[in-house]
N, C-alpha and C positions, 0 to 999 in steps of 0.2 A: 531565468535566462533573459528577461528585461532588462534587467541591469548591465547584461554586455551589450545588447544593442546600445543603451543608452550611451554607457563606457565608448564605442567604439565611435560613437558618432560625434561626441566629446573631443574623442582623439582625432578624430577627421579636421573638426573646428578648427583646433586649436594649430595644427601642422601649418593651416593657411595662414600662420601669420607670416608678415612681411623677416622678421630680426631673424640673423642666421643660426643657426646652432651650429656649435663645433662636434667635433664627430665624439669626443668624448661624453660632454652633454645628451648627446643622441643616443647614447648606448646608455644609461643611467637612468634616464626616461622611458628607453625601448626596455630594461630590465624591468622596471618598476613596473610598468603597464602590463604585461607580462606576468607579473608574479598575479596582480589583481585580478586580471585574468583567469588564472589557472587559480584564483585563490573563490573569485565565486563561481567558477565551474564546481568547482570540489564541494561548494557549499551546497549546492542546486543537487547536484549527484546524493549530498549526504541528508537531505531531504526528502527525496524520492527516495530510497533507502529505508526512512522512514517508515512514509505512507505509505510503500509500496509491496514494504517485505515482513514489517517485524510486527503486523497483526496474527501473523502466524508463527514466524522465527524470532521471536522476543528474546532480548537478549536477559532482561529481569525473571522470566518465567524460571521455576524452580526445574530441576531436571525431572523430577517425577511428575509434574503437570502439564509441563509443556506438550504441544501439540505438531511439533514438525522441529527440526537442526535446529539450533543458531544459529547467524550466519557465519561467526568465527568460525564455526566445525565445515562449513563448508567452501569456506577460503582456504583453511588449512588441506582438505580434503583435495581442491582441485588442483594446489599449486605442489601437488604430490608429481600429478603428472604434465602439469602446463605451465613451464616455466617464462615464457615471454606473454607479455600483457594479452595480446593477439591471438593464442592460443588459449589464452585463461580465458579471457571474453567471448571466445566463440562458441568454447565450447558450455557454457553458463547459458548460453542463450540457445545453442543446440537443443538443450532439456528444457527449457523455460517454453522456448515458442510450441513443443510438444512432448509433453513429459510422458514419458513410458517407465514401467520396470527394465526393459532391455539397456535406457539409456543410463539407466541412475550411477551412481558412481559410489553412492553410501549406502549398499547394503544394506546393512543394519537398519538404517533410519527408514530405509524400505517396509521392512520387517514389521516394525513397530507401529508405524505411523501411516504405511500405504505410499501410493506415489499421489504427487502434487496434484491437485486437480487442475487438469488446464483452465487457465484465467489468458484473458484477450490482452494481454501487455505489448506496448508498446517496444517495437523493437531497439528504437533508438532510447528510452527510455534504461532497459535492459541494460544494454551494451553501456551508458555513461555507469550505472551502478555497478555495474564489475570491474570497470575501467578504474573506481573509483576506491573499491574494496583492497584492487590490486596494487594500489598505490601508498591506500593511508590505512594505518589501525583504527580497527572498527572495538564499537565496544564488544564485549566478551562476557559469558558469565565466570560470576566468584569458583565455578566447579568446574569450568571447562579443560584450564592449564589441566588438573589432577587427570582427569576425566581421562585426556587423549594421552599423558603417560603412561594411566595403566594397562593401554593397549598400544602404545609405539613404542615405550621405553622410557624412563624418566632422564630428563635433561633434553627429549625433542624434539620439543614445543616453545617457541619462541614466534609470536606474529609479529609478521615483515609490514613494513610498512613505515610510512613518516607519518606524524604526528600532525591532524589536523590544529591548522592554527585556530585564531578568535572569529565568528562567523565576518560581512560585512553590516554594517547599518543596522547594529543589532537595537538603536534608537528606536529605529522605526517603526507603527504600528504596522502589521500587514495581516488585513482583516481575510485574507486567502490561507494563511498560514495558521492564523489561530483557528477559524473553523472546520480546517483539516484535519489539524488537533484534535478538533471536539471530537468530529466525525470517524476518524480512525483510532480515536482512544475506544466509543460506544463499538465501533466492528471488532476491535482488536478482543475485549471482552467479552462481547458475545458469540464471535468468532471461536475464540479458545474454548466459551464452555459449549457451544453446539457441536463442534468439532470432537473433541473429549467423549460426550456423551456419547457420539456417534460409533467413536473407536472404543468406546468400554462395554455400552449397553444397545446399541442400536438403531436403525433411524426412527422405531418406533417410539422408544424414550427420548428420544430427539424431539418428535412433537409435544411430548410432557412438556419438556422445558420450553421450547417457545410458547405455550397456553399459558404455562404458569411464570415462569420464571424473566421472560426475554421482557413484558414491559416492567415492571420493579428492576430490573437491572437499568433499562433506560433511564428513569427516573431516575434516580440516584446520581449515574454520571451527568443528568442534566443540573442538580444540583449543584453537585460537586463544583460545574463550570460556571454554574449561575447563568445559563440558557436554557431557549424550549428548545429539543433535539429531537427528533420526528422522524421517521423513516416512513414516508407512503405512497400510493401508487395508485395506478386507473383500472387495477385488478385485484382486490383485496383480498386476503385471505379471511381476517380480521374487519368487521366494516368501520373500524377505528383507525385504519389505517387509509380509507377513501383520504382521497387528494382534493384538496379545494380545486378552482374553477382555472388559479393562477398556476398552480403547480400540477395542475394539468397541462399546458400549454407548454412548461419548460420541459415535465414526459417525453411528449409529442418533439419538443426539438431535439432532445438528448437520444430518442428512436432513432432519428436520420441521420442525426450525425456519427453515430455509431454505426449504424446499417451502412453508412457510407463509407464506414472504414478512416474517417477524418478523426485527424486530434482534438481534442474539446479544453474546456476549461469549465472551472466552477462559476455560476454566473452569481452573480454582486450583488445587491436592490439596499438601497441607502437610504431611509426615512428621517426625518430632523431629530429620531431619539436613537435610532440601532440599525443593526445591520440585518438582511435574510442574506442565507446560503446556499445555493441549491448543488447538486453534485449527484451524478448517477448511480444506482444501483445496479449493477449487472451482472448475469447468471456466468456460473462455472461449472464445471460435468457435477462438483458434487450437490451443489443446487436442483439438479433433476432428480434426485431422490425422492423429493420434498415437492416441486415445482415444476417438472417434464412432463412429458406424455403419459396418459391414465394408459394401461395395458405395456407399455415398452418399459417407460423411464423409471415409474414407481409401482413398486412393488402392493399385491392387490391386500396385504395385511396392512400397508401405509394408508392406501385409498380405505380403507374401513375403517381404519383411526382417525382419517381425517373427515368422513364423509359425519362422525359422530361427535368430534370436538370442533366443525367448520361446516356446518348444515349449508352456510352460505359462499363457500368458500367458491371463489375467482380462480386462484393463483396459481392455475396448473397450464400445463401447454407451452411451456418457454423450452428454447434451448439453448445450449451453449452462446454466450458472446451474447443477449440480449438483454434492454432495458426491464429493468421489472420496477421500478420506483425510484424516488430521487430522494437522497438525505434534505429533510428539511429543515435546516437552524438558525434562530432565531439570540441575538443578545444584543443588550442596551452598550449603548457606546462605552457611557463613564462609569461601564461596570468592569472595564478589561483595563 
């Protein structure tokens, strides 16, 4: 969204000059600025989109492994009954700011998969990605056309939408963007196999995998990206996951400014060889399994699995919407 302030303020400049335009010139210029416009809104929106939804609605995720809809099946799904943008968006954001069984609208996915767990999203955040869904074709999986045939009919499956054009300044480095990337690629995988295990085997084999499994996964995808990628906190479950002194401190800011209900941003740190990235961790109802309250949240067969694979374990007592540790990652500049 920088880039429309930048845009408009550009466009402010430049109107001040003295030479008149004719009114055809003015409408040519008011089109173009306009298209740009609405061209990196859509791009901002298909970003958030991103990071925001397909750690869990993956569009690549096979149908048997997946862990929640795609979002195509739930564009498809809503625009069943919400034919104007307005309606579409509201009510996307109706079940997002609190998801219930009562409110769901996909049955089936209910079924399978349970309801959402509430997550602290932004509202206006929400609303630009529906607005956004509603407008352009999002990607789809290879199975999904077949999929919603042989349950509506073959022939009545066609996603509405215009075709996102080429992003803006896609030159550009944007060191916010790439360790988003990182960072929501390492959730989105650990996400889908903690989630998985949860819905097949339970949240006690949930703790297997985080003991064994959740650092070798890190690894890998830090590999993969050729950075240090690092998830840790000022309450450890793990005492591999203690926070230096510095990532302490961004904790402690990312607490209040969440506690205050304010929007945030990933905070930068620029050395003469790489970049650091910090970005929050924050609890959702299904994190209190694992990380709520001993006697309410987690069940007393969890607390004796974890009392015996986390002798030293911190990392209980959170609730919903709360900081629990900040992504911390690390890459050399002239390695991207």
């Amino acid at each position: 969204m920088k880039n429309i302030i930048l845009l408009l303020t550009i466009i402010g400049l430049t109107s001040c000059k003295d030479k008149p335009k004719t009114t055809t010139e003015q409408g040519i210029k008011g089109s173009n600025v306009m298209a740009l416009l609405a061209q990196e809104i859509s791009q901002d929106a298909s970003t958030l989109l991103k990071t925001k939804c397909y750690s869990c609605h993956d569009p690549n995720a096979s149908h048997q492994q997946r862990i929640a809809p795609p979002m195509a099946a739930i564009k498809a799904r809503y625009l069943k009954d919400y034919l104007t943008k307005q309606e579409f968006t509201n009510a996307i954001w109706a079940f997002v700011e609190k998801p219930s069984k009562e409110k769901a609208k996909m049955k089936g996915a209910i079924n399978r998969f349970g309801v959402m767990p509430y997550q602290p999203y932004n509202e206006e955040d929400i609303r630009l990605i529906s607005d956004f869904i509603f407008d352009y074709q999002i990607e789809e999986p290879s199975w999904f056309k077949k999929h919603w045939e042989e349950r509506h009919g073959e022939g009545s499956y066609q996603q509405k939408g215009k075709k996102l054009g080429n992003t803006i300044n896609t030159h550009e480095k944007n060191y916010v963007e790439i360790e988003l990337t990182y960072a929501n690629n390492t959730k989105k995988i650990l996400g889908q196999n903690l989630m998985g295990t949860i819905q097949n085997k339970g949240t006690v084999a949930a703790l297997d995998f985080c003991n064994e499994r959740a650092y070798p996964l890190t690894d890998s995808i830090s590999k993969v990206h050729n950075a240090i990628i690092k998830r840790v906190t000022d309450k450890p479950r793990n005492p591999a996951n203690q926070a230096n002194s510095i990532e302490l401190g961004h904790i402690d800011y990312f607490k209040n400014v969440v506690a205050a209900n304010e929007k945030y941003e990933p905070i930068i740190e620029e050395d003469g060889k790489g970049v650091n990235f910090y970005y929050p961790i924050i609890t959702n109802s299904l994190c209190l399994q694992c990380h709520g309250e001993i006697g309410s949240d987690i069940r007393s067969d969890v607390v004796n699995n974890l009392k015996i694979k986390y002798p030293m374990d911190e990392a209980v007592g959170y609730r919903a919407n709360e900081v629990r540790g900040v992504w911390s990652i690390y890459f050399k500049k002239n390695e991207q």
